[in-house]
C-alpha atoms as one frame of an Amber mdcrd trajectory, in Angstrom:
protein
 -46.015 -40.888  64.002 -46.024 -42.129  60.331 -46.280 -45.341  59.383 -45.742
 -48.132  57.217 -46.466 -51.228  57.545 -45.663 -54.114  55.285 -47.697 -57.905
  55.761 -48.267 -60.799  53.588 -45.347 -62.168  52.653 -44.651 -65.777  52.678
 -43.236 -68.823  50.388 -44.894 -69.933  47.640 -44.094 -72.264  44.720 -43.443
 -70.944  41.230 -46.775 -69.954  39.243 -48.160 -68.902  42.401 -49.467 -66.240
  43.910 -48.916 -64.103  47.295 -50.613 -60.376  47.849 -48.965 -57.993  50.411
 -50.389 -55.022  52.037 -48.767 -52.144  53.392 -50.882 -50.458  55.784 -50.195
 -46.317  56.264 -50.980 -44.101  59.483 -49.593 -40.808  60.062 -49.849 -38.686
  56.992 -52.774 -37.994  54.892 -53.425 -41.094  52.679 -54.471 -38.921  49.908
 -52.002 -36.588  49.500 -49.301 -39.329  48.956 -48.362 -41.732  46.141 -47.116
 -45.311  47.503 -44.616 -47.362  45.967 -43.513 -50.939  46.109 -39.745 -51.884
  46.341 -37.463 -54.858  46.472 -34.507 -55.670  47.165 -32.867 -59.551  46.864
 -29.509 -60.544  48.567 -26.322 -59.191  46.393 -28.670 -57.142  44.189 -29.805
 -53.137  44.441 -33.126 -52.354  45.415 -35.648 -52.414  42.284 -38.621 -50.084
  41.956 -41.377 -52.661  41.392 -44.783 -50.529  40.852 -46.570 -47.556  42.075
 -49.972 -45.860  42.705 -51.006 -42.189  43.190 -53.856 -42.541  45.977 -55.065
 -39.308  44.612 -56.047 -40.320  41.252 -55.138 -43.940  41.319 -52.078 -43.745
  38.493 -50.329 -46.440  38.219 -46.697 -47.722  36.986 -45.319 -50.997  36.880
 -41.492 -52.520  36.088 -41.152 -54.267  33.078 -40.179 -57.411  34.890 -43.470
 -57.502  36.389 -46.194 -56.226  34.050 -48.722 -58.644  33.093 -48.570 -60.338
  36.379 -48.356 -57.649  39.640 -51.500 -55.609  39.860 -51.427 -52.397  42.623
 -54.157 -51.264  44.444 -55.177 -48.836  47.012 -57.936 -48.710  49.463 -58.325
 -45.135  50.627 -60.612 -46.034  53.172 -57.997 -48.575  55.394 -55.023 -46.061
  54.255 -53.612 -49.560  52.439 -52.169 -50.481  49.281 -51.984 -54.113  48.193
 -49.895 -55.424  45.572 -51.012 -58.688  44.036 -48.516 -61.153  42.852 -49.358
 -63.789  40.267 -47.263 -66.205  38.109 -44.565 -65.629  40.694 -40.845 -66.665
  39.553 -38.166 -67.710  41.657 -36.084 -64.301  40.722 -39.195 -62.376  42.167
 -37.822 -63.720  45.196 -36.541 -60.280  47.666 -37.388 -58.066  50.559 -40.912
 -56.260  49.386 -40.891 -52.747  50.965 -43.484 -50.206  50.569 -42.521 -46.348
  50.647 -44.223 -43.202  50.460 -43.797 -39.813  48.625 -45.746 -36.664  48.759
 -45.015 -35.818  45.497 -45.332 -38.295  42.231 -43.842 -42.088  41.618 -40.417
 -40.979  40.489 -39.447 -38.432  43.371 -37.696 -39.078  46.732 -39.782 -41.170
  48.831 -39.911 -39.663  52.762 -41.196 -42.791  54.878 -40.155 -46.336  54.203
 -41.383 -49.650  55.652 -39.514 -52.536  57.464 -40.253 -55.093  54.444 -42.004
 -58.033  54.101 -40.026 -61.199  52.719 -41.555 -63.141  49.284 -39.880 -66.264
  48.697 -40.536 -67.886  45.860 -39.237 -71.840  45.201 -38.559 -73.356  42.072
């Protein structure tokens, strides 16, 4: 059964920092590229940063360069994003995804989300 699971969420103040994980089972790690998503009330979901596991590419949105870093540990099948200099508008649902292709294909497993709340 694939998986994906999403921890590490939490609230934080603005200017801090938070780093999720999203923890994969079911498919082969390395074949896959993972992507991070969010999605705040009223608003679409927003493609927030990616990593090929293969080769360890990586994209980020604008609105977070400079201060979201993605990484991957092959070994624990688990991708962390690390947050810093948070801002109150980085506040959403984080959800982590998978694709067996590259970053800007369909994705073919989603997780359940981890909240990030961040207060002003």
């Amino acid at each position: 059964e694939v998986q994906l699971v999403e921890s590490g969420g939490g609230l934080v103040q603005a200017g801090g920092s938070l780093r999720v994980s999203c923890a994969a089972s079911g498919f082969t790690f390395d074949d896959y590229a993972i992507g991070w998503f969010r999605q705040a009330p009223g608003k679409e979901r927003e493609g927030v940063s990616c990593i090929s596991s293969s080769d360890g590419t990586t994209y980020y949105a604008d609105s977070v360069k400079g201060r979201f870093t993605i990484s991957s540990d092959n070994a624990k099948n688990t991708v962390y994003l690390q947050m810093n200099s948070l801002k109150p508008e980085d506040t959403a649902l984080y959800y982590c995804a998978a694709t067996g292709t590259n970053c800007f294909d369909e994705y073919d497993y989603w997780g359940q989300g981890t909240q990030v709340t961040v207060s002003s």
